[in-house]
C-alpha positions, 0 to 999 in steps of 0.5 A: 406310664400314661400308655400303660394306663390307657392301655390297661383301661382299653383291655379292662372296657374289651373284656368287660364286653366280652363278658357281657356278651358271653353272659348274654349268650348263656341267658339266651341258651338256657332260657332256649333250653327251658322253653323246649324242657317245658314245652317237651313236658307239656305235650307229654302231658297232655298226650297222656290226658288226651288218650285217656279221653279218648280210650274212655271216650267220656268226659270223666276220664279226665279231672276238669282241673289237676297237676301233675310233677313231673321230672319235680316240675309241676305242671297243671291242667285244665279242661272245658266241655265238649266244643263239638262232635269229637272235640275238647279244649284242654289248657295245659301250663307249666312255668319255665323257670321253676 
């Protein structure tokens, strides 16, 4: 009876870490996965805001702040001025876990 129970307790503590580690590997995999959706998006974004700047070759083309959904993410933006000849700082956000 006493081996049964010790028994049982050693299989219940294994599976109780083998779920923990399995869980942990799911949270890594999708927060990974996030990270790239969101980072696919932003460079998306700011190609597109960028070659407008640079078809226009002015400052108006592109609103200094905006947002945009895509794919029912919103992603927002921000620009300042010129930093130089050919040259713009351009901010570009988007929260991963939405």
């Amino acid at each position: 009876m006493l081996q049964t129970l010790v028994m049982s307790v050693i299989l219940s503590m294994i599976a109780a870490m083998v779920m923990k580690w399995v869980l942990s590997r799911y949270v890594l995999a999708a927060r990974n996965y996030r990270a790239n959706e969101a980072a696919a998006r932003v460079k998306g974004i700011t190609s597109s805001k960028m070659s407008n700047f640079w078809n226009y070759a002015n400052l108006s083309a592109i609103p200094t702040s905006d947002s945009v959904t895509v794919d029912g993410k919103t992603v927002s933006y921000s620009r300042t001025g010129l930093m130089g000849p050919g040259t713009m700082r351009f901010t570009v956000t988007l929260d991963e876990e939405q």
